[in-house]
N, C-alpha and C positions, 0 to 999 in steps of 0.2 A: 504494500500500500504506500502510496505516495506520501510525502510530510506536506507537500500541497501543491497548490496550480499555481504557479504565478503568471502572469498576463505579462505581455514584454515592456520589457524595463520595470518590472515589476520586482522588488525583494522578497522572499522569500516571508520576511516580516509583516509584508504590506499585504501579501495574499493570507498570512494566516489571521491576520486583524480582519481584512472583507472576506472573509471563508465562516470565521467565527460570527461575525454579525449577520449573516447571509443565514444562518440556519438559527440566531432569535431571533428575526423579524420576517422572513421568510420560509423557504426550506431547503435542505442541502440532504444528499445521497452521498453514499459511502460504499464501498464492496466490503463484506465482512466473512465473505468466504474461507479465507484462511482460518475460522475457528474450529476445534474441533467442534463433531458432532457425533454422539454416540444414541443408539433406539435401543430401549433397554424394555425387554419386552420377559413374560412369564406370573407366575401367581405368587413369587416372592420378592416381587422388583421393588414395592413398599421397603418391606425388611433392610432389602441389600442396601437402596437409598440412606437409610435411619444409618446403619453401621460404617458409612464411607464417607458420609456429611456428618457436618457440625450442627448444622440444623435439623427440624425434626419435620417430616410433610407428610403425617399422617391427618392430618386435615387438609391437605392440598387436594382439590376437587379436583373432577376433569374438566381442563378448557383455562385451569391457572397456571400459573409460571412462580417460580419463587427463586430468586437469589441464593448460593448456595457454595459452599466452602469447607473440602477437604485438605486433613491434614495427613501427615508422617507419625510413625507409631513415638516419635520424640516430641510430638504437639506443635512443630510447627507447621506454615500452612506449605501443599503442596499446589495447589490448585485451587481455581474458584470458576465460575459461570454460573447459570440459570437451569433451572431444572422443571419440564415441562407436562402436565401431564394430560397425556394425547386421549386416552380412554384407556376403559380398563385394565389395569395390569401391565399399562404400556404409559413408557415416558421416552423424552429425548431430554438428552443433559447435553449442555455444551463446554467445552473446556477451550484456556485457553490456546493461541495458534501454540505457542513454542514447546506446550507441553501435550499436544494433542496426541502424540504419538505414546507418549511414557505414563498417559493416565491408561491408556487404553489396556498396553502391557499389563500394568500393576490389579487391576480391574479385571482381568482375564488369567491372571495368576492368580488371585485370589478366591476366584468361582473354581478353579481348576483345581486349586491343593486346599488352602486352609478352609473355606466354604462349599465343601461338594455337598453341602446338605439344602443351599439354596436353590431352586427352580426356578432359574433366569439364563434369560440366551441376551448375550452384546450380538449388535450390529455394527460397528463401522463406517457411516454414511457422511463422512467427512469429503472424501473424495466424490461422492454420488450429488450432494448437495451443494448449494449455493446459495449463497444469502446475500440482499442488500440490507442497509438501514438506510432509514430517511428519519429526517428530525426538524422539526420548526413548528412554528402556529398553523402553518399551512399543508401540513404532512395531511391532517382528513384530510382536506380537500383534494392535495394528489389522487389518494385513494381512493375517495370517491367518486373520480371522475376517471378510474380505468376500471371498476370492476362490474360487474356484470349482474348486481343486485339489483331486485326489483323492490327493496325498499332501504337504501343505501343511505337514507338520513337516520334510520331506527339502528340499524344493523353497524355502524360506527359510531353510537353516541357513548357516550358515558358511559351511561348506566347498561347499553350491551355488549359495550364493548371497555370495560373500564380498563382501567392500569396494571400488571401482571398480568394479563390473561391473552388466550389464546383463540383463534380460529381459523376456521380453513374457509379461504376463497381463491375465486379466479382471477385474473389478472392476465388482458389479450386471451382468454382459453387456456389459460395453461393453472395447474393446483399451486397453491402457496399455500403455505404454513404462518399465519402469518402470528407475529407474539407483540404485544405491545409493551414496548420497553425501549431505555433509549440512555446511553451514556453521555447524554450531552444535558441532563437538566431540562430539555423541549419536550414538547409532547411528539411523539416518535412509535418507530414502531422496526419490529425484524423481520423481513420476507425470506423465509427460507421454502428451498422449491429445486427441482432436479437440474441441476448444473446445465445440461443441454437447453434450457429456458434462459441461460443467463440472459445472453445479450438481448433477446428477443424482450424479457420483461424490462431490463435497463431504457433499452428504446422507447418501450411503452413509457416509461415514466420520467422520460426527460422530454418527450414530447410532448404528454399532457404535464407537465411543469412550466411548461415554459411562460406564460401569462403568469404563472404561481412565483415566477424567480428563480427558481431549482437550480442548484449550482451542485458540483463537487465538492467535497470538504477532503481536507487531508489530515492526518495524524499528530499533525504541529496543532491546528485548530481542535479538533478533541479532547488533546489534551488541556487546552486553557477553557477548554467548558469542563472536564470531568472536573479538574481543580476547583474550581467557582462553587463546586456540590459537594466538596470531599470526596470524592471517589476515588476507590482504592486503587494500587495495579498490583498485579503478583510482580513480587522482584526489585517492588521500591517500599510503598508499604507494608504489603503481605510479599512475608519473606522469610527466607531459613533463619534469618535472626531476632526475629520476636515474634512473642507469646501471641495470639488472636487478641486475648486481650489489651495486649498495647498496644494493637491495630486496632483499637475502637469498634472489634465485633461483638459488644459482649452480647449486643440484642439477639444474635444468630445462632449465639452457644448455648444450648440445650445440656446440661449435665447429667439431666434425672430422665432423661427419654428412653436408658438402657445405653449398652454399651458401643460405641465407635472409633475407630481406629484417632489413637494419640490421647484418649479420654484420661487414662491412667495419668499421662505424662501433663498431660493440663492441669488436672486436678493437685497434682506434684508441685507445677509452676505457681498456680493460683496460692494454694497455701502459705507459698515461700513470701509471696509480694514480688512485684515487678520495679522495674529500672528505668522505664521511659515510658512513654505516654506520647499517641497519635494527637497534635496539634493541627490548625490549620491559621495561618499566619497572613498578615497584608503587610508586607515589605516599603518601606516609603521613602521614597523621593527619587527611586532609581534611574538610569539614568540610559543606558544603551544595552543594559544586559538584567534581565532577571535571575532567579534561583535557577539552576539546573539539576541539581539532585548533588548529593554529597557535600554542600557544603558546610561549615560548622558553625554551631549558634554558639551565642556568648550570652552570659549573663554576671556582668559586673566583673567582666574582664575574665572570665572564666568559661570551659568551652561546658556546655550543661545541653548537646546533641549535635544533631545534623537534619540536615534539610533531604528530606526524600524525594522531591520531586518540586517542580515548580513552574511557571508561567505568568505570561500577563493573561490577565482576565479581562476581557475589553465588553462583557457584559455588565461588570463592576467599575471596571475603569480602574483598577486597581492591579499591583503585582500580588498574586499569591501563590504562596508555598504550601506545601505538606512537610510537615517537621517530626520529628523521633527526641524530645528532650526528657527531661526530669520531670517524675512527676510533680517536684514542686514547684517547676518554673510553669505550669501548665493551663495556667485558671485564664477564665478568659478577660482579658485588659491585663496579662502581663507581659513587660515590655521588656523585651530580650532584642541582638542584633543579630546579625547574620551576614557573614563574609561572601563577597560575590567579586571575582577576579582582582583578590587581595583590599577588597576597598572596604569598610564596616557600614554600614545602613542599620540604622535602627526597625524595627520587625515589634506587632503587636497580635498578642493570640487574640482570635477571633470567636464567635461560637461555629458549630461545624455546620457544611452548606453553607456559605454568606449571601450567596443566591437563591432566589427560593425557597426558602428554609422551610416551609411547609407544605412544599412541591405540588402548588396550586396548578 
């Protein structure tokens, strides 16, 4: 995937600032094909779920989606994605791209030796499948005007189509999967559908966009929308060096749901107490460069973390970080700096999302 389009004589900078505004006041598409995607089908794919997630989805209906995050039998995270459930006994997980291959393994060795007692068949339809996103105020209206409903005001509202959830429609004649959900903070949605459709639905929907705005977005602009929401990434927040809980998942961790792989080692860490704590920061007065990830925060001349990731936020108008500090530099309006190619900027925690914060 591209980090973005720039237009000629355009910077790199200047297309992720109109890339990012383009999908909150418009809409913008994305190819998200490269995730994995696993069809996890059988009469104990509930069970297997509960024992490999930190979360619990025995109250996940069909036709819902739920955020979803496994660990290593040492408690840290291995993986995260969305977990969908298509109908009975039958779900699709998606994992992300760089580990698409090594959940699948670990997944398939675990049905194979230490769980031959569950009744679950993997599918592999990563390769089979293909997904866009689209994301803006104007994403319905995209959709509304390629799919093939005879009541396509009812069938996309809210309330039947709300947030987390899932449905199957057409789109030019061809099936989609379609999940609403969207890592840019917009209202958004994920088309997944058999790879041989790709270009065929892309077409459809840059065509009927084009009165809508519909632009490309690239991976430099996604990420100053995930930032603006706190959203996590496996590798900078969620990663082999800290506990879920100092990744700010504790809403996801289930301890009393029975037993899941790293449960032991969590419940070890938890007792002990933790050493940092997931911030989310607004940087001020910067100047040509924001946070990039790794760099270190100060508090009264002392280093008390490091910055996981970071961006300008041109939704906010503001620079913001994702941080890893102490838990007692952590409260929000505490005013800590942060080093950005050797220069110190003053940096104030913020509450988490500074966008949206109630994801109206």
């Amino acid at each position: 995937r591209a980090q973005g389009y720039p237009k000629n004589g355009e910077s790199l900078d200047e297309a992720t600032q109109r890339e990012a505004r383009r999908v909150r006041e418009h809409v913008g598409i994305v190819d998200i094909s490269t995730l994995g995607k696993i069809d996890v089908q059988g009469s104990d794919s509930l069970e297997f779920l509960n024992r490999i997630y930190i979360n619990n989805f025995s109250s996940l209906s069909v036709g819902s989606c739920r955020y979803g995050v496994m660990l290593r039998d040492d408690g840290l995270v291995d993986d995260d994605g969305t977990i969908t459930h298509l109908s009975k006994n039958r779900y699709l997980i998606t994992t992300t791209t760089i580990h698409a291959n090594s959940v699948l393994r670990r997944l398939e060795f675990l049905l194979q030796v230490e769980w031959t007692d569950l009744n679950v068949h993997l599918l592999s339809v990563t390769d089979d499948w293909a997904g866009i996103a689209i994301a803006g105020p104007k994403s319905r209206d995209l959709i509304k005007s390629v799919i093939s409903h005879f009541d396509k005001d009812n069938v996309l509202s809210n309330k039947q189509f709300p947030w987390l959830s899932y449905r199957n429609i057409e789109i030019g004649m061809c099936p989609v999967k379609a999940i609403r959900v969207a890592y840019t903070g917009e209202l958004g949605w994920e088309l997944h559908h058999p790879i041989e459709y790709q270009n065929h639905i892309f077409d459809k929907l840059m065509e009927a966009g084009k009165d809508l705005g519909i632009k490309p977005f690239g991976i430099r602009a996604m990420n100053s929308l995930r930032l603006e929401k706190s959203y996590k990434l496996v590798g900078t927040e969620l990663s082999i060096e800290y506990s879920p809980y100092e990744s700010g998942l504790d809403r996801f961790v289930h301890p009393n749901k029975g037993n899941f792989i790293g449960l032991e080692a969590l419940n070890k860490w938890r007792e002990k107490g933790f050493d940092n704590k997931l911030v989310t920061l607004e940087v001020h007065n910067t100047k040509d460069a924001d946070v990039l990830g790794n760099n270190p925060i100060y508090k009264d001349n002392k280093v008390v973390g490091r910055a996981t990731g970071g961006e300008f936020g041109f939704r906010l108008d503001k620079s913001i970080a994702l941080a890893m500090v102490k838990p007692d530099c952590s409260n929000v309006g505490d005013k800590l700096q942060v080093d950005i190619l050797g220069e110190m900027y003053d940096a104030t925690v913020l509450d988490e999302s500074p966008y949206d914060s109630e994801n109206k």
